[in-house]
C-alpha positions in Angstrom: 88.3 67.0 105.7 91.1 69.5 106.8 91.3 70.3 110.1 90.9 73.8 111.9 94.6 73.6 113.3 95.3 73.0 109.9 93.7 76.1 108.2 94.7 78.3 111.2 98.5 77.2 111.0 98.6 78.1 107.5 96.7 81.6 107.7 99.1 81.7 110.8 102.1 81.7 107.7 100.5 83.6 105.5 99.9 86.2 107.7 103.1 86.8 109.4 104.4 87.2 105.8 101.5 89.9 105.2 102.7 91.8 108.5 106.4 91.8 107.6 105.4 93.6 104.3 103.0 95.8 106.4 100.1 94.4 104.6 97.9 93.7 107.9 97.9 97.8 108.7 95.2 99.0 107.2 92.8 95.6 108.2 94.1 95.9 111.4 93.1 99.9 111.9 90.0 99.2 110.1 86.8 99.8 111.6 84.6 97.3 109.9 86.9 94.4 110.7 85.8 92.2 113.1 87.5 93.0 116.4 88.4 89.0 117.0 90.2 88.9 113.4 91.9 92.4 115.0 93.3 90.0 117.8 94.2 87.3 116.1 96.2 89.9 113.4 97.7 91.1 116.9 98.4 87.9 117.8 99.9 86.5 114.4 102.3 89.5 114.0 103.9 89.0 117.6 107.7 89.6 116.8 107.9 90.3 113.2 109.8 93.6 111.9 107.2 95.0 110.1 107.6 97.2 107.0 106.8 101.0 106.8 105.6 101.1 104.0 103.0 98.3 103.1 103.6 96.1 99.7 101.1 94.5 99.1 101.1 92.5 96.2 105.2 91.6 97.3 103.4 89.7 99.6 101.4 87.9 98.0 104.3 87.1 95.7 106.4 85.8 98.6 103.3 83.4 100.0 103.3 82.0 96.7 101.3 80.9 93.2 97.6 80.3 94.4 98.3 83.7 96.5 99.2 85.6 93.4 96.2 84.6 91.5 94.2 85.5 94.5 95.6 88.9 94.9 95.2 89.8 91.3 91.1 88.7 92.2 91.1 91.4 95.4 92.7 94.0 93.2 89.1 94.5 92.1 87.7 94.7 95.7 88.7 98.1 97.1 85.2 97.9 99.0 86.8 94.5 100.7 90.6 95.3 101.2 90.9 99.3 100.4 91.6 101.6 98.1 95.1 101.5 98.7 95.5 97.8 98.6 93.7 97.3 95.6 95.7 99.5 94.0 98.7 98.1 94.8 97.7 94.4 94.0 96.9 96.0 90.2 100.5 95.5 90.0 100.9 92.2 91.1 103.0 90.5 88.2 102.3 86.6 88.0 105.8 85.8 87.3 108.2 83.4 88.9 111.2 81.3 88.3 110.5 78.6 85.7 110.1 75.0 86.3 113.3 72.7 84.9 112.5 72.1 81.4 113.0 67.9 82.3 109.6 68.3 84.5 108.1 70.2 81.2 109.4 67.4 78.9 108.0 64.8 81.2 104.6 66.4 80.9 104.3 66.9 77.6 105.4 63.7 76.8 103.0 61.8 79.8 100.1 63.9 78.5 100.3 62.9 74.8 101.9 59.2 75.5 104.4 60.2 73.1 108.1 61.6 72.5 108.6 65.6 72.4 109.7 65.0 68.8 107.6 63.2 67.3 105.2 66.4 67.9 107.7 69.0 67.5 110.9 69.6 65.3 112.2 72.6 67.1 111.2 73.4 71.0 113.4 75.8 72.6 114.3 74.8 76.4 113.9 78.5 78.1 110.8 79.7 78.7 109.7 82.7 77.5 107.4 83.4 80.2 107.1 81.8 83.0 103.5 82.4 86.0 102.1 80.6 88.7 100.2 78.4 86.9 101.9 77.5 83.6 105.1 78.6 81.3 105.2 79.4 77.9 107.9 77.8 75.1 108.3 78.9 71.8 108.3 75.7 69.2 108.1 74.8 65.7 105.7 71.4 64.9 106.5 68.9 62.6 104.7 70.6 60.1 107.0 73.5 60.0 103.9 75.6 62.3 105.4 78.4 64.4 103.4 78.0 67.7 103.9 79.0 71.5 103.4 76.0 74.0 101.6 76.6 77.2 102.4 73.6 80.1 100.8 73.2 83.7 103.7 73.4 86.3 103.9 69.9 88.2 101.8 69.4 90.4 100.0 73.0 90.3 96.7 71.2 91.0 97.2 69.9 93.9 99.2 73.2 95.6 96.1 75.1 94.4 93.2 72.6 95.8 95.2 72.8 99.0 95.2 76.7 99.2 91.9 76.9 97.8 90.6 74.9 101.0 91.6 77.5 103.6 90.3 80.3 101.6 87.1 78.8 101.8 87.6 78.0 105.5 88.7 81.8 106.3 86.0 83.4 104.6 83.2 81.3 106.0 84.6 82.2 109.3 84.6 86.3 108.3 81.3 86.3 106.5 80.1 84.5 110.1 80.5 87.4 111.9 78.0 89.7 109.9 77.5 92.7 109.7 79.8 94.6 106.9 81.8 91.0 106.5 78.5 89.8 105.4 77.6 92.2 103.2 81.3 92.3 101.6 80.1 88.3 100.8 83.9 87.2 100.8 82.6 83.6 100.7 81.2 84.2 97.1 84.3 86.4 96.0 86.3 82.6 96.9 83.9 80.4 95.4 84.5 83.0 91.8 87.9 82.6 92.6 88.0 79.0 92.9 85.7 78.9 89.8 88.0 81.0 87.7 91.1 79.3 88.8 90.0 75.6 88.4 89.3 76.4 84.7 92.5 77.8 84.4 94.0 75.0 85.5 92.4 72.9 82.7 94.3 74.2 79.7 91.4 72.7 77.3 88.9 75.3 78.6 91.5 77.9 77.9 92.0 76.6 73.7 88.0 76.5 74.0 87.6 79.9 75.4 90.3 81.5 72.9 88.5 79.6 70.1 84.8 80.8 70.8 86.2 84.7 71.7 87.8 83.8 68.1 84.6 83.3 66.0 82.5 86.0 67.4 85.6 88.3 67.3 86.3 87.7 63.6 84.5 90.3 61.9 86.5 93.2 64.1 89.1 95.0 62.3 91.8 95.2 64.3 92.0 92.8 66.9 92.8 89.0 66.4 92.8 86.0 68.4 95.8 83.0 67.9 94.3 80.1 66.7 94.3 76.8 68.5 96.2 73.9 67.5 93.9 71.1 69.0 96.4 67.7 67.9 98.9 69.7 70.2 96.0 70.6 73.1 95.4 68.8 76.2 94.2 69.3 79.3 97.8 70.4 80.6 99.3 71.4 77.4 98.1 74.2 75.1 99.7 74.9 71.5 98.7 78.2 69.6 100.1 79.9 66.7 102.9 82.2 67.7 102.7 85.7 67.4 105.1 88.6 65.9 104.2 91.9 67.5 105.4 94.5 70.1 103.8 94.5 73.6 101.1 97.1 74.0 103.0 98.4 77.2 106.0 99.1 75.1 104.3 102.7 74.1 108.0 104.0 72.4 108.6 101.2 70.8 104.5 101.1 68.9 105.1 105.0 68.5 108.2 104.9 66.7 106.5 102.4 64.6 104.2 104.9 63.3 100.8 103.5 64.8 98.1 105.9 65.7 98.0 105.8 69.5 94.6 106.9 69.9 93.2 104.7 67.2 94.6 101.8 69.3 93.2 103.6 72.2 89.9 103.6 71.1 89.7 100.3 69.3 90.8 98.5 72.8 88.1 100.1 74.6 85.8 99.0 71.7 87.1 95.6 71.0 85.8 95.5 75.3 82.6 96.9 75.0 81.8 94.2 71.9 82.7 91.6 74.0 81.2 92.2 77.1 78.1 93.6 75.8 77.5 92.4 72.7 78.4 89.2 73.5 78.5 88.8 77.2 81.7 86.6 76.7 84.7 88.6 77.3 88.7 88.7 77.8 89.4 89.1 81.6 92.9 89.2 81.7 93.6 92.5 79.2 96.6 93.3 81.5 99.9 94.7 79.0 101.5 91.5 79.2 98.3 89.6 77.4 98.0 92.1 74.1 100.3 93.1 71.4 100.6 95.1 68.3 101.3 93.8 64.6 103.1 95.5 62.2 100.5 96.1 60.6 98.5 97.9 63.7 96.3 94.8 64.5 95.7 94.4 68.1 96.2 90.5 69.1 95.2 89.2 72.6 96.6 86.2 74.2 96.2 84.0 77.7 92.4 83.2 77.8 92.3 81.3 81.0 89.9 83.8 82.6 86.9 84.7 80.7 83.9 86.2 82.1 80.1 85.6 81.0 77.2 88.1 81.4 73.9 87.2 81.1 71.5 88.9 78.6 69.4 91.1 81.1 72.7 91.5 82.8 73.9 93.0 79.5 71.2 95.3 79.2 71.1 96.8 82.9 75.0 97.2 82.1 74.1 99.0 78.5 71.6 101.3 80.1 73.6 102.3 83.2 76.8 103.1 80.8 74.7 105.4 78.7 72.9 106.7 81.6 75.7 107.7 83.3 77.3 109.3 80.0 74.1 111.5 79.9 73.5 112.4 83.1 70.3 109.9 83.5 71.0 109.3 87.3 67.6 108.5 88.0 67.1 105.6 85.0 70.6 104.3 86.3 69.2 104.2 89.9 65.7 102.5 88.4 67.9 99.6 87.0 69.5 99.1 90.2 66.3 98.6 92.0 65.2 96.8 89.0 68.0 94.4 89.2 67.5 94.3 93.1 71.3 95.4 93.7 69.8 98.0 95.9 66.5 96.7 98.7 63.4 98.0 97.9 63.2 99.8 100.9 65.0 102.4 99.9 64.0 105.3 97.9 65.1 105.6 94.3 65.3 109.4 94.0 67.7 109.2 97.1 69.9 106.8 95.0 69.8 108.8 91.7 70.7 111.8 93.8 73.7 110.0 95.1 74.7 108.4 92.2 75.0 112.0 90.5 77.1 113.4 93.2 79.6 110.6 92.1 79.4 110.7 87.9 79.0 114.6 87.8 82.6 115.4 88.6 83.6 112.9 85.6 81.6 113.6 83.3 83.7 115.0 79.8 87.1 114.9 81.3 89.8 113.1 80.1 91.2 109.9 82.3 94.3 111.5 83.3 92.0 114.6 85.1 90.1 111.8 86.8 90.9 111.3 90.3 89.9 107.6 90.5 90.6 107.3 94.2 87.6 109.8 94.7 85.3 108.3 92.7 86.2 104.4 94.6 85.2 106.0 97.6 82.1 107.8 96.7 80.8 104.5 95.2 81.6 102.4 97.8 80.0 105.1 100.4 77.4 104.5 98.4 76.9 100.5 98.3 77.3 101.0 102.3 75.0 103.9 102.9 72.4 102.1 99.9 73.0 98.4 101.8 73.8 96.5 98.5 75.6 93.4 98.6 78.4 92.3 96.2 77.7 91.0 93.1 80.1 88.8 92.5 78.7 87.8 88.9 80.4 91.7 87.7 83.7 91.2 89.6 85.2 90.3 86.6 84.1 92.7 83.9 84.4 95.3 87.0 88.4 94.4 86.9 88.4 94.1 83.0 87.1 97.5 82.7 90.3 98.9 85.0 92.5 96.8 83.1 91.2 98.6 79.7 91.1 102.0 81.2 94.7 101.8 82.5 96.1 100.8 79.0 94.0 103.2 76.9 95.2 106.1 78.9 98.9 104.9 78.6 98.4 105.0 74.5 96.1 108.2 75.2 96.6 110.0 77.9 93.3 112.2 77.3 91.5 109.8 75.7 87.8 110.2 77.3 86.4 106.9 78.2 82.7 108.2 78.3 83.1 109.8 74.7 84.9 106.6 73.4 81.9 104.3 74.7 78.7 106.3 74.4 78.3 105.8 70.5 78.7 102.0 70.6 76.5 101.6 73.7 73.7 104.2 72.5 73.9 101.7 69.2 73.6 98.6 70.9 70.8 99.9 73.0 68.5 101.8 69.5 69.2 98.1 68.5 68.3 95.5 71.7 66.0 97.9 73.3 63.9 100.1 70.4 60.6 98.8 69.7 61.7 96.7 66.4 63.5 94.5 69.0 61.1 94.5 71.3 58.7 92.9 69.2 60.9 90.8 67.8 61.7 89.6 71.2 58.3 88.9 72.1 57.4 86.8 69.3 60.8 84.7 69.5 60.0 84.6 73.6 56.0 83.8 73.1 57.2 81.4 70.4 59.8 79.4 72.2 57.2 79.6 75.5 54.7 77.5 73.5 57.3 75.4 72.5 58.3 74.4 75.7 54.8 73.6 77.1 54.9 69.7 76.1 58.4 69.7 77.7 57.8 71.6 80.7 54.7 69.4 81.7 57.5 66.4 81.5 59.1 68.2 83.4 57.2 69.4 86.5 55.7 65.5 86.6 59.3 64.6 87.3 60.7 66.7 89.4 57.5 66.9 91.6 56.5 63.5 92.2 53.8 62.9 95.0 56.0 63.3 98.1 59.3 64.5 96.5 60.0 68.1 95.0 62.6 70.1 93.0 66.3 70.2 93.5 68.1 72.6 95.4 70.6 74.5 93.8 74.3 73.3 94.6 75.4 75.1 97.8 78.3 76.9 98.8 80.9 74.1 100.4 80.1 73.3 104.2 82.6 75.1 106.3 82.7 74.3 110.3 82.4 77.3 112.0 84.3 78.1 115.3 81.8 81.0 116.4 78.2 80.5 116.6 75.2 81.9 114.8 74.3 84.0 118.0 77.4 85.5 118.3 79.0 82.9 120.7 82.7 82.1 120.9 83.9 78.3 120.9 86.0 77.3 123.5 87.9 75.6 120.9 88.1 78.6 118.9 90.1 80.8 121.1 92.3 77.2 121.6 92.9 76.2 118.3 93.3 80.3 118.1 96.3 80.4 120.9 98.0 77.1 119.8 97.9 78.3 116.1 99.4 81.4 116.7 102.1 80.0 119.2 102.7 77.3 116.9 103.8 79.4 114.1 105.4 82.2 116.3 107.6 79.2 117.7 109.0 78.3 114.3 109.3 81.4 113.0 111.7 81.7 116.2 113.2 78.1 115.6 113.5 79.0 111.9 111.2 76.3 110.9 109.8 79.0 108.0 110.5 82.7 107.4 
C-alpha cells in the first residue's frame, strides 16, 4: 500500500503546477473548502510566480496523461470546482507528443505474437492523432481493408494505476471533512473516473462498445458507427475501418459542401436522445474531434472508450423531467426528484417545483446562443445546496454528453432551440414507455418473469442465507487511511507528514529537482 508521504509528495507536485497556472485561486478563496486544505494550498504554493489569469485545463496538460483525462471528468462538475473552471477544462484537448513508432511496432507485434506485416501491407509511421492514452495510425491490411489502428502507449497502465491511487487517497481525505465535501461525494466522482478510465485502457471494451452502439444504431439515418475488425483487436490494439469525412468542427469547410447545417444540428441532438434514452447506452465522448461528416451528409462517430449506461427507471425519470421542463411541468419534474430520492423527503415538493421554475422559465423557447448558461449552472447548483441533494454520480456522464451535444449543435446552428429539437422525440418515447398500452404490457411481462423466478429465488435465498451466515455486501469503495478523525480530530501525523510534504517539494522545486 502507498504511503501517506507518498500521496502528499505527489499532490505536493501537482499542486505547485496548479498554483503557477493560478488554478488554486478560486479553491483557495472558496468558502466551502475546508480551511485545512486552504493551508495546505497556502503552504504548497510557497514561492511559485503564480499566473494572473488562471488556466486551467494548461495545467492539467502540464501534470500530465491520467491528469487530462481527469480534468476532462471535472469539466462536468461546476458544483465541485466552479463555474469558471469547468468551463475552462471543456477545452482541455487530450493531445500530446506521440510515442516513437519502434515502441508502437513493439506492441503491436508483442500483442499479436506476430510481425507488423504479416497483418498489414501498408502502416504509415506518423500518427495521425496522438492522446494520453493511445495514438491513432492509418493502415491498409493484407486484405487490401483501409482501417485506422488504435495502440496503448507503453506502459500507460501502470502511469495511470499510479495516479489513480492518490486520487482515491485525496478524495477520501476531502469527503472526511463533511459537510459540503461530503455532499460534493468526490470519492464516487474518482471511483467513476477510475471506472471509466480502466475500460479505456482495455481497447477490447472499446471494439465491444463501438460494436453494440453499432447494432442498435443501425436503423438511424444519418449517423454511422466504423465497424470493428476483430482479427486485428486486442486488448491494446484496436483496428476499425477508416473513415473519409470532414470534422464536424470544420463548420466552413461542411458548409461549402452544401450540407444543411441545421439538419445536422438536429439529427446530433437526436442521434443523443436515441441513445441515451432509448437505449440507455450512449457515446460519451461527442467532443468535435470524435464526429465527422460524409460526403454524402452522414454523421460518423469515432473513439468509444467512454460509454455511459442508464438504467430503465433512470431513463424514464430522465424522459419525464426533459418534457417537463419543456412544458413548464415544474411540479411533475420536482415529484420525480423526490421519487428518485435525489432530493430527502423532508423537504417540501411545492418548494422544489417553485425553485425549479425560477431556473427553466428564463430558458424556455429561446435559442442557445440567448441562453446565458453561466446563470442557469448557478441557479441549479443553488438549488442542489439549498434542496441538500447529493451527487449522482451515475448521470455525470450523460450530464457532460449533453454539454458536449449542445456546444456542437449551436456551432452548426447558432439558434437552434434545444427544447424544441427534443420535446417531439421525448413526448414519443414517453406516449410509448409510459401510456397505458405499455403499462399493461409491462405488468404482464413483470408478473410473468416474477413467477418465473420463484423456483430460482427460493435457491437462492437457501444459499445466501444459511443458518448463521447472510447475504453479501456490496463491494465497497477502496479503504483509504485517513489522517483526520471521524470526530473532527487532527493526527499528529497529519500536520507532519503535512510540513515535511510541503518542504519536501518546496526544497526541490528550489534545488530544481522538478519544475
Amino acid at each position: 500500500m502507498t504511503k501517506p508521504i507518498t500521496h502528499i509528495w505527489r499532490l505536493g507536485k501537482w499542486a505547485r503546477i496548479l498554483a503557477r497556472h493560478g488554478a488554486l485561486r478560486g479553491i483557495r478563496n472558496d468558502p466551502n473548502t475546508p480551511t485545512p486544505v486552504k493551508r495546505l494550498i497556502g503552504l504548497f504554493s510557497i514561492g511559485t510566480v503564480k499566473s494572473r489569469e488562471p488556466d486551467y485545463a494548461g495545467a492539467f496538460r502540464e501534470i500530465g496523461p491520467a491528469a487530462i483525462k481527469l480534468g476532462q471528468t471535472l469539466a462536468t462538475r461546476p458544483d465541485l470546482v466552479g463555474e469558471e473552471a469547468a468551463h475552462n477544462l471543456l477545452s482541455l484537448q487530450d493531445n500530446l507528443p506521440p510515442v516513437d513508432f519502434t515502441l508502437i511496432r513493439d506492441t503491436i507485434e508483442s500483442s499479436f505474437e506476430q510481425p507488423l506485416e504479416n497483418l498489414f501491407a501498408e502502416f504509415d509511421e506518423t500518427p495521425i492523432g496522438a492522446a494520453s492514452i493511445a495514438q491513432v495510425h492509418k493502415a491498409v491490411t493484407t486484405e487490401g481493408r483501409h482501417v485506422a489502428v488504435k495502440v496503448l502507449r507503453p506502459g500507460v497502465r501502470e502511469r495511470f494505476a499510479k495516479d489513480i491511487q492518490t486520487y482515491e487517497w485525496a478524495a477520501a481525505q476531502l469527503e472526511s471533512f463533511g459537510g459540503e465535501a461530503a455532499r460534493l461525494r468526490p470519492r464516487l466522482t474518482i471511483a467513476n473516473f477510475k471506472r471509466w478510465t480502466m475500460r479505456e485502457l482495455d481497447l477490447r471494451r472499446e471494439a465491444a462498445s463501438a460494436s453494440e452502439l453499432s447494432e442498435f444504431m443501425a436503423g438511424t439515418q444519418g449517423y454511422e458507427i466504423p465497424g470493428i475488425d476483430w482479427d486485428r483487436t486486442n486488448g491494446r490494439v484496436m483496428t476499425i475501418d477508416w473513415i473519409d469525412g470532414v470534422k464536424i468542427s470544420d463548420t466552413e469547410a461542411i458548409r461549402a459542401a452544401g450540407h444543411d447545417m441545421d439538419d445536422l444540428a438536429s439529427r446530433l441532438v437526436l442521434a443523443f436522445l436515441r441513445q441515451a434514452i432509448a437505449a440507455g447506452f450512449f457515446h460519451a465522448d461527442m467532443h468535435q474531434g470524435n464526429l465527422f461528416v460524409r460526403s454524402d451528409g452522414t454523421i460518423v462517430a469515432i473513439d468509444f472508450g467512454i460509454m455511459g449506461r442508464i438504467d430503465r427507471q433512470a431513463r424514464m425519470w430522465l424522459a419525464e423531467i426533459l418534457y417537463g421542463l419543456t412544458t413548464g411541468n415544474y411540479r411533475r419534474v420536482a415529484e420525480i426528484h423526490f421519487e428518485a430520492q435525489y432530493v430527502p423527503s423532508y423537504h417540501n415538493v411545492d418548494e422544489f417545483a417553485t425553485a425549479l421554475r425560477a431556473v427553466g422559465e428564463p430558458m424556455r423557447g429561446k435559442p442557445v446562443s440567448e441562453l446565458s448558461v453561466g446563470q442557469m449552472l448557478d441557479g441549479l447548483f443553488a438549488i442542489t445546496r439549498d434542496f441538500d441533494m447529493q451527487t449522482q454520480p451515475h448521470l455525470l456522464l450523460l450530464q457532460k454528453t449533453m454539454v458536449m451535444v449542445e456546444g456542437i449543435a449551436t456551432q452548426l446552428n447558432p439558434g437552434i432551440n434545444m427544447w424544441d429539437v427534443s420535446a417531439p422525440y421525448v413526448r414519443s418515447w414517453i406516449r410509448d414507455e409510459l401510456g397505458p398500452e405499455a403499462a399493461i404490457a409491462d405488468r404482464i411481462r413483470e408478473d410473468t418473469e416474477t413467477l418465473l423466478r420463484i423456483p430460482q429465488l427460493v435457491r437462492r435465498i437457501e444459499e445466501r442465507f444459511p443458518p448463521k451466515g447472510g447475504a453479501p455486501e456490496p463491494p465497497p469503495l477502496p479503504r483509504v487511511e485517513l489522517l483526520r478523525d471521524r470526530r473532527g480530530g487532527h493526527a499528529l501525523g497529519y500536520f507532519t507528514a503535512a510540513v515535511a510534504g510541503g518542504a519536501a517539494v518546496w526544497a526541490a522545486t528550489v534545488l530544481g529537482l522538478f519544475t
